[in-house]
C-alpha beads as a LAMMPS data file, in Angstrom:
LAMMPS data file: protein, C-alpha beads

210 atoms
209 bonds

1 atom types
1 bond types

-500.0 500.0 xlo xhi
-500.0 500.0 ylo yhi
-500.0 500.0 zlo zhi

Masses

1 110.0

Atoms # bond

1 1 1 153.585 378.035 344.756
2 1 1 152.144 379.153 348.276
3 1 1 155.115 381.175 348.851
4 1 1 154.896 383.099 352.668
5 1 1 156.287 386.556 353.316
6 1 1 156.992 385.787 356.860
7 1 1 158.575 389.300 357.472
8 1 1 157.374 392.801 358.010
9 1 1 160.441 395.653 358.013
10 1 1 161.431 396.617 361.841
11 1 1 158.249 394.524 363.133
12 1 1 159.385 392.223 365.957
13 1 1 162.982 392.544 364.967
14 1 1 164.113 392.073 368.842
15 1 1 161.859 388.296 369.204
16 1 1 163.839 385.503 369.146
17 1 1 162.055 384.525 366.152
18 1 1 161.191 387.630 364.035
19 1 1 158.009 386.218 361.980
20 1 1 154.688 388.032 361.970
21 1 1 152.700 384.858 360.935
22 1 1 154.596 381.959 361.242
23 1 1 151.644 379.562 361.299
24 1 1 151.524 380.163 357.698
25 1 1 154.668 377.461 357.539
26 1 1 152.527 374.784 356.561
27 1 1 150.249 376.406 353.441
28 1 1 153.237 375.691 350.780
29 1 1 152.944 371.829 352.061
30 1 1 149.174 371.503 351.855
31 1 1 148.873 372.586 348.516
32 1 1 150.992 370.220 347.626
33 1 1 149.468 367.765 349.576
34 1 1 146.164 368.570 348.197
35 1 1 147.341 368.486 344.633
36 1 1 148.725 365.174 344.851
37 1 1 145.433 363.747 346.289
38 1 1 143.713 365.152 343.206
39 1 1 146.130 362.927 341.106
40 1 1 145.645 359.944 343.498
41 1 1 141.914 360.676 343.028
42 1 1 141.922 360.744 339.491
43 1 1 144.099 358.013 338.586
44 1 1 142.643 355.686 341.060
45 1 1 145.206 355.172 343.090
46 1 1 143.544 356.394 346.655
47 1 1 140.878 353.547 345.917
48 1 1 143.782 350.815 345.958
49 1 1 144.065 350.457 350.175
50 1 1 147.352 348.885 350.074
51 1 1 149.184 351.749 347.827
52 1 1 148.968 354.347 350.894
53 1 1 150.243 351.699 353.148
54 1 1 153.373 350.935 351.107
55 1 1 153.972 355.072 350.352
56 1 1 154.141 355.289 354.372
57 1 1 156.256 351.957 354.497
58 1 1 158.685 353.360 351.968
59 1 1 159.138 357.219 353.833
60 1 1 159.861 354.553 356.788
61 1 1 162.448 352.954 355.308
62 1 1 163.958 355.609 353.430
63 1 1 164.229 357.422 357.525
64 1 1 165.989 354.676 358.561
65 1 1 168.379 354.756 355.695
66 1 1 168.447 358.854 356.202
67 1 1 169.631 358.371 359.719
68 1 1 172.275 355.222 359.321
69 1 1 173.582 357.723 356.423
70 1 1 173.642 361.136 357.931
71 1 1 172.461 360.698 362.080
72 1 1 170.715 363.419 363.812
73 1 1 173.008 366.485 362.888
74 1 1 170.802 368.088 360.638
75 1 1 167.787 367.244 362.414
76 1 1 165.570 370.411 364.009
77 1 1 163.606 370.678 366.911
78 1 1 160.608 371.777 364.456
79 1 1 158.832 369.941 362.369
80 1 1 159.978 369.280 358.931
81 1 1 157.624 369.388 355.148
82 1 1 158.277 365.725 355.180
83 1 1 157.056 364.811 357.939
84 1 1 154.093 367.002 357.867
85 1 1 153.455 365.550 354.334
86 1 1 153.631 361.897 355.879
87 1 1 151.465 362.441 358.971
88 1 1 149.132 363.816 356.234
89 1 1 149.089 360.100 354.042
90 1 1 149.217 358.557 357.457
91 1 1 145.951 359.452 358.075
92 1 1 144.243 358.788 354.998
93 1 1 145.817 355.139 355.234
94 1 1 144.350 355.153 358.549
95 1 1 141.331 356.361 357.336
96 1 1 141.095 353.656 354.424
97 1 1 142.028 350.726 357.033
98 1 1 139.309 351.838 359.562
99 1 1 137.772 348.889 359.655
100 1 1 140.313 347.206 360.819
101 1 1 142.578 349.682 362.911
102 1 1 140.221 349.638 366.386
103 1 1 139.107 352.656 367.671
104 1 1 141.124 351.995 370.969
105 1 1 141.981 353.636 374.500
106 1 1 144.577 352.000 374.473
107 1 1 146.184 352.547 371.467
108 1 1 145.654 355.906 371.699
109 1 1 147.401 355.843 374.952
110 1 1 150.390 353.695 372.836
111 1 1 150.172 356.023 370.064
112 1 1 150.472 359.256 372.354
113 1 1 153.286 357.884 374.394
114 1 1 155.256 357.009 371.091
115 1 1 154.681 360.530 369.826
116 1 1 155.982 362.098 373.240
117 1 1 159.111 359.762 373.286
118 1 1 159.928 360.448 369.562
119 1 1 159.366 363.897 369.692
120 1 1 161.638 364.166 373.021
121 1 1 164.795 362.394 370.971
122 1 1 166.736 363.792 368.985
123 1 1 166.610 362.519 365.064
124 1 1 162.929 360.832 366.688
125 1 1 160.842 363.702 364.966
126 1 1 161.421 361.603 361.455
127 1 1 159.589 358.401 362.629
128 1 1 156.258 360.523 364.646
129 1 1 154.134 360.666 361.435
130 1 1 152.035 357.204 362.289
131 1 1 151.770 357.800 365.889
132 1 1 151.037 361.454 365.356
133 1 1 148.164 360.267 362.690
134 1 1 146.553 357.732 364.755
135 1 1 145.856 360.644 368.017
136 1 1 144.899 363.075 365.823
137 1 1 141.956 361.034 364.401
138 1 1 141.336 359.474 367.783
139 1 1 140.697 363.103 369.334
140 1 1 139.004 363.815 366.227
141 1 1 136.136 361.217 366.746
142 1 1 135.928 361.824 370.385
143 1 1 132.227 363.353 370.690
144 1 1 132.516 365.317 373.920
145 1 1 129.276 367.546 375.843
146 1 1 128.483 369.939 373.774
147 1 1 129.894 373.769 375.172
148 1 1 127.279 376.550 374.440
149 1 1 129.994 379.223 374.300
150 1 1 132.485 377.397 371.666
151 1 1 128.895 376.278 369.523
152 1 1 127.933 379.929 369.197
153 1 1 130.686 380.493 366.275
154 1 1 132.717 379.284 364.489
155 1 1 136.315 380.449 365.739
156 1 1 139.033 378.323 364.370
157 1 1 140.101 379.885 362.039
158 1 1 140.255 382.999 363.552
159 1 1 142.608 381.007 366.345
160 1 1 144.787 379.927 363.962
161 1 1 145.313 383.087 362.074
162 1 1 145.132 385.693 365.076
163 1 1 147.062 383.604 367.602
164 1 1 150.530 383.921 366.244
165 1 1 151.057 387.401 365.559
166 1 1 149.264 388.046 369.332
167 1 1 151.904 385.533 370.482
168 1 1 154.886 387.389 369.065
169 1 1 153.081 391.061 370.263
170 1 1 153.394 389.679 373.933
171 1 1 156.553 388.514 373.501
172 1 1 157.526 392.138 372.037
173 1 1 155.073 394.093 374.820
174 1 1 157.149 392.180 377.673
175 1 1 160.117 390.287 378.567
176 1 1 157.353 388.773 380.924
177 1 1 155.207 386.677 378.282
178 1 1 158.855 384.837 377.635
179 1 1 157.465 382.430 380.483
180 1 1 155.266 380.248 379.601
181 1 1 152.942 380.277 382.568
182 1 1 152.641 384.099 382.055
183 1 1 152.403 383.572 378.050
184 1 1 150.239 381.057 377.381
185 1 1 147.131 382.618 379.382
186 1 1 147.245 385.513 378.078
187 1 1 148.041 384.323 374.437
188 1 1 144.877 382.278 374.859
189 1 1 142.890 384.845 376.538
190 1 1 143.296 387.345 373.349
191 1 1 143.576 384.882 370.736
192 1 1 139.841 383.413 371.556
193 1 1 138.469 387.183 371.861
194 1 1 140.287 388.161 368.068
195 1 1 138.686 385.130 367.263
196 1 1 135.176 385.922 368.189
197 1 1 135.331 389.401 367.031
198 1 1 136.567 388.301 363.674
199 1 1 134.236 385.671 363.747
200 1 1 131.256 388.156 364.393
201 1 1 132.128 390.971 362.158
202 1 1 134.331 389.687 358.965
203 1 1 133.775 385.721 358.645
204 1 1 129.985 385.240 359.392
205 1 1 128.514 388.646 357.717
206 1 1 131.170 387.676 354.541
207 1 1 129.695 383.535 354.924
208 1 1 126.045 384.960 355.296
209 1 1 126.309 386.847 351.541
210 1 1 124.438 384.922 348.468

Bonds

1 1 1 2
2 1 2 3
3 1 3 4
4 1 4 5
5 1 5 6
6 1 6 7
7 1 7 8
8 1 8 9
9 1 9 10
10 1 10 11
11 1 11 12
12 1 12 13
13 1 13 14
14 1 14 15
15 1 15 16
16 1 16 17
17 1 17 18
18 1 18 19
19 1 19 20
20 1 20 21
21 1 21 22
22 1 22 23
23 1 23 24
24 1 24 25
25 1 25 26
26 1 26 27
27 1 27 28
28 1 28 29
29 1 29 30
30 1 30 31
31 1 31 32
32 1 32 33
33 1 33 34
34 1 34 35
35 1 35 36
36 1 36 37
37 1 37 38
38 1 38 39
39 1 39 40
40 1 40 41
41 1 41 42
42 1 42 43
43 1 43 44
44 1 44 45
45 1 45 46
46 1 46 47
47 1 47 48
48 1 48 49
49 1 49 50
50 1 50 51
51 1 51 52
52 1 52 53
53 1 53 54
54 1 54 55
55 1 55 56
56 1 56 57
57 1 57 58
58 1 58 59
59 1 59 60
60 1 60 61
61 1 61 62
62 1 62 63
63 1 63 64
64 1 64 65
65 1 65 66
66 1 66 67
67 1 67 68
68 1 68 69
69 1 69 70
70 1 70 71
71 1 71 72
72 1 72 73
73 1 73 74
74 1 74 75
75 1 75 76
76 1 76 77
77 1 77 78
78 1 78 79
79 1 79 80
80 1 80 81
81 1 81 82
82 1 82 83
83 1 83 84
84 1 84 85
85 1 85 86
86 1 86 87
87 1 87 88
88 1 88 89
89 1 89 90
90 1 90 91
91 1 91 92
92 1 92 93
93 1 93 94
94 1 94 95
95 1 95 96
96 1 96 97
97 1 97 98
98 1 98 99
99 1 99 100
100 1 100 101
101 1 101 102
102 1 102 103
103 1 103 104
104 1 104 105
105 1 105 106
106 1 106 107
107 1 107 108
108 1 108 109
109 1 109 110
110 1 110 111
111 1 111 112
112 1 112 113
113 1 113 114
114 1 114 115
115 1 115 116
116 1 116 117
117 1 117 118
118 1 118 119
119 1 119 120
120 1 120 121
121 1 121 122
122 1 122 123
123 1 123 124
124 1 124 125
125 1 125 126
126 1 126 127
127 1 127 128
128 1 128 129
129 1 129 130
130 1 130 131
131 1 131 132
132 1 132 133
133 1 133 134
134 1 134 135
135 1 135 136
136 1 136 137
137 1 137 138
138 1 138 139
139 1 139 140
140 1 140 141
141 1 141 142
142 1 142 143
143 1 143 144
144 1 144 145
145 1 145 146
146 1 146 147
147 1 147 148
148 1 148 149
149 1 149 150
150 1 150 151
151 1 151 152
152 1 152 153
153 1 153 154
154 1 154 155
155 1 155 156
156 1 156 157
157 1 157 158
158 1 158 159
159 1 159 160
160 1 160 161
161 1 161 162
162 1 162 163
163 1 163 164
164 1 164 165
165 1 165 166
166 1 166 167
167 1 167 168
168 1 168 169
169 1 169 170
170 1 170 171
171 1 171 172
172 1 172 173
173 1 173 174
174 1 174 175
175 1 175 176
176 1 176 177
177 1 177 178
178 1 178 179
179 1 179 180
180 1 180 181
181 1 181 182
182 1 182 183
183 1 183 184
184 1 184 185
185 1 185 186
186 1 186 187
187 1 187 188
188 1 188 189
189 1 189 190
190 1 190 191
191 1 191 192
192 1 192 193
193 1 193 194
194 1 194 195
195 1 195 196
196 1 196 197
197 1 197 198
198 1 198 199
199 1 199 200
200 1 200 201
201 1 201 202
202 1 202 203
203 1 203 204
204 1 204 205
205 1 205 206
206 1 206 207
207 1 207 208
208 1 208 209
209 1 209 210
């Protein structure tokens, strides 16, 4: 279910990592994830506040145990299905407490702090869920000016699907783009313009049909 062909033959062979869209990573999770709301949903379970809360206490607990048992050896520096999974209920917990978790500047600051430490240990990526939940929702209830350029589309998803395979076409173009300060502007620079073309030619003319 959601299974990702991350390889084309001979296509960025010589990359460090030889994926042409390894953004896709996550799609196998979030059916999942989405699934197993459906079955909250339905058997009532998401209405019951405290049952998220003790699903995110228990993956806790169960990380604690997983690193007394078997340490950081097998931990990566990427994130894991788990963990994605868990930042995932984290948020709807937050999401069903929200009137009583504050909408803070402060713990935002906390939260972001915790996330940077945890993600900077080793074995720290298995505790970042929470934190991790709590800034994305905070920077997704910011309401900041409104920018006429990013308003005139809708180019997200043409970021997310565009930027990788850009990325690893640099990468392949130019021993260059292997630094970051050389990379990341241009990665940026083309994956914004893919965006907008795709955005102007393929997604709004296919939204726009009856």
């Amino acid at each position: 279910m959601g299974y990702v062909h991350y390889y084309l033959p001979g296509l960025f062979k010589g990359n460090q990592y030889p994926y042409v869209n390894g953004q896709l990573w996550t799609v196998p999770y979030e059916l999942v994830i989405y699934i197993s709301l459906s079955c909250l949903a339905a058997l009532g379970l998401y209405r019951r506040k405290t049952f998220l809360l003790v699903v995110v206490a228990l993956y806790y607990v169960a990380q604690i145990i997983n690193t007394i048992l078997h340490g950081t050896v097998y931990v990566s520096g990427f994130p894991t299905g788990a963990g994605v999974t868990m930042a995932f209920v984290s948020g709807l917990a937050i999401y069903r407490h929200r009137n009583r978790i504050p909408f803070s500047n402060g713990l935002f600051a906390l939260s972001l702090v915790l996330m940077l430490v945890l993600l900077s240990v080793k074995g720290g990526s298995r505790f970042v869920a929470l934190p991790v939940a709590y800034v994305a929702v905070y920077l997704g209830l910011l309401n900041p000016p409104r920018n006429n350029v990013l308003l005139s589309g809708d180019y997200s998803y043409g970021v997310y699907l565009y930027a990788f395979p850009i990325q690893q076409a640099l990468i392949a173009t130019s021993p260059t783009f292997n630094i970051w300060y050389w990379h990341l502007p241009a990665a940026l620079t083309l994956s914004f313009a893919m965006a907008a073309l795709s955005w102007r030619f393929i997604e709004k003319p296919a939204l726009s049909q009856p």
